[in-house]
N, C-alpha and C positions, 0 to 999 in steps of 0.2 A: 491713240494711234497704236497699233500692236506693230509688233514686227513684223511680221507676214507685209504689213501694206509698207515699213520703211524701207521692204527690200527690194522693192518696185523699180522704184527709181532713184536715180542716185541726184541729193542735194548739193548744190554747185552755193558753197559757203564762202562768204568773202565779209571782210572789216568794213563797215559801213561809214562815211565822216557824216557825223551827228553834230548838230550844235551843245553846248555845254545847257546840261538839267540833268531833270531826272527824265524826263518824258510823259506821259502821259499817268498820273495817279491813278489806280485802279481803288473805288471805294465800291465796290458792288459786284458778285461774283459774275453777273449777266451785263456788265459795262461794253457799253458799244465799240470801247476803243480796247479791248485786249487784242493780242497779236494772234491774228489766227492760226487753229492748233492748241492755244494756251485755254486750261480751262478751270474753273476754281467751283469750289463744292465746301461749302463748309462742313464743320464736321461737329455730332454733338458730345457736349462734356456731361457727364453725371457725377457732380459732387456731393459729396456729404461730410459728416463733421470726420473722418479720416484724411480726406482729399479730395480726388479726381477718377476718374474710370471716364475711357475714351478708347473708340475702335479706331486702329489705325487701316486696316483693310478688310475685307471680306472679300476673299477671293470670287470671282466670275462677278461684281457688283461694283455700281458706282464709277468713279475715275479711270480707274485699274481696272476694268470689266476683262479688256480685248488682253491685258497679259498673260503669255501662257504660263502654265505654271509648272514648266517642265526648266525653263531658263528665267522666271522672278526673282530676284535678290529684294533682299531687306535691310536697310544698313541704319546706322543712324553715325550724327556728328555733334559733337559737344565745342561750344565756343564760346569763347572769354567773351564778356562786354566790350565793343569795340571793334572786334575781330569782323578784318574783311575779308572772304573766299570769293575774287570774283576775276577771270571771269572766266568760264568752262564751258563747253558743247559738245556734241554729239552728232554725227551724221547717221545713225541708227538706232541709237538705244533713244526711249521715252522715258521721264521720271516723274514720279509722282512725287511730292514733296508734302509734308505733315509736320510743318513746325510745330512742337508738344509741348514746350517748354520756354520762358521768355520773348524776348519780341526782338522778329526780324525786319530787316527791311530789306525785300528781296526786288533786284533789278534783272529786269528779261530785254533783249536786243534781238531783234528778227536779224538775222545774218544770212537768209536763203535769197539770192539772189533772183530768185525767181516768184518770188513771193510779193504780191501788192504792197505789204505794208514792210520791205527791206530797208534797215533800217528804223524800223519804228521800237523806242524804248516805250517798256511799262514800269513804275514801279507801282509794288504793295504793299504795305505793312500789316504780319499777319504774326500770330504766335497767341500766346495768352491770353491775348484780349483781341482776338480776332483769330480762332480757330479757323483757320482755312486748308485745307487739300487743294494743291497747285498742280497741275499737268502740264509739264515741258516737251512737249516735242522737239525731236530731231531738228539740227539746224538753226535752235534759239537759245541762245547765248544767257549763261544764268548765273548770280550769284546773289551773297547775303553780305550784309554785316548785323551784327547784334546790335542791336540799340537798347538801351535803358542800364538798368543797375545788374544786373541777371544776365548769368548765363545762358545762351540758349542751344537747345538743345532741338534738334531737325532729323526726323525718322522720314527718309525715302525708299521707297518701292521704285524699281526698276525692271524694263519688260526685259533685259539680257542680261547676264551674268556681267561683270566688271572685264572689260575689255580693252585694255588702253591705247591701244591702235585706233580706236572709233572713238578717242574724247581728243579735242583741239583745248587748246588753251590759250589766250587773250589777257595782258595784264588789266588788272582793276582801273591802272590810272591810266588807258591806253589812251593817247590822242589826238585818234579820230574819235571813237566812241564820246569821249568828255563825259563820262555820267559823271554827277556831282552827290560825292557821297560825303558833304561837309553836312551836317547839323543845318535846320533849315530856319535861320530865325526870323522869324516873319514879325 
């Protein structure tokens, strides 16, 4: 979603009471149950005995197509094992998410009230061993923690320059939401 189309209309955002989970696992980038809006693109790695070589974007292509690239930002965040950033939104800006580095477990909460599936959580686990490009639209609620021994490390593309008036914030252990970011021992 570019900004041109988030400026349309204005997303009426409100805290959703979820039951305590994760929500819906996303294991497949074309999974029936992602929250629509949300879109996921893997990306490919070229290792050799050096390491890794991997594009985080190509401008006018892929996820990020509709960003202009008059206001795209690129930023990246480096995070301890363990480490939860969650939870944060947007009534305008879109992000493109590129975990490059260890494994996340990223939770998304549809928060538009207007939206069919308000309310609906997804999580994914994407990073290292699951190279994924995540697209968040406006209005859905996002965060991570690092899972495993590894820091990880998350390069996002964004369609507006950092603007802090248009990001909301939501604590991690907020509850209503109840996402359950305990270790899952099955």
């Amino acid at each position: 979603m570019s900004s041109a189309v988030s400026d349309q209309a204005a997303i009426e955002i409100a805290t959703p009471e979820c039951e305590k989970g994760l929500g819906q696992v996303i294991l497949a980038p074309d999974s029936k149950d992602l929250i629509p809006g949300v879109r996921i693109k893997p990306y490919p790695l070229w290792p050799d005995d050096r390491g890794y070589f991997l594009e985080v974007l190509r401008v006018g292509q892929g996820l990020a197509a509709e960003f202009p690239t008059e206001s795209t930002q690129v930023s990246a965040a480096l995070s301890y094992p363990g480490t939860i950033k969650a939870f944060h939104f947007h009534r305008h800006q879109t992000d493109c998410w590129v975990p490059v580095q260890g494994m996340f477990q990223v939770a998304l909460v549809d928060l538009r009230k207007q939206s069919p599936t308000f309310g609906a959580r997804n999580t994914m686990y994407a990073g290292t061993l699951r190279p994924w490009q995540i697209l968040i639209p406006p209005g859905v609620a996002h965060g991570y923690k690092v899972i495993g021994a590894d820091p990880g490390l998350l390069v996002y593309v964004t369609d507006r320059f950092y603007n802090p008036k248009d990001e909301g914030r939501i604590p991690y252990n907020d509850p209503q939401i109840k996402y359950d970011w305990e270790t899952q021992h099955k």
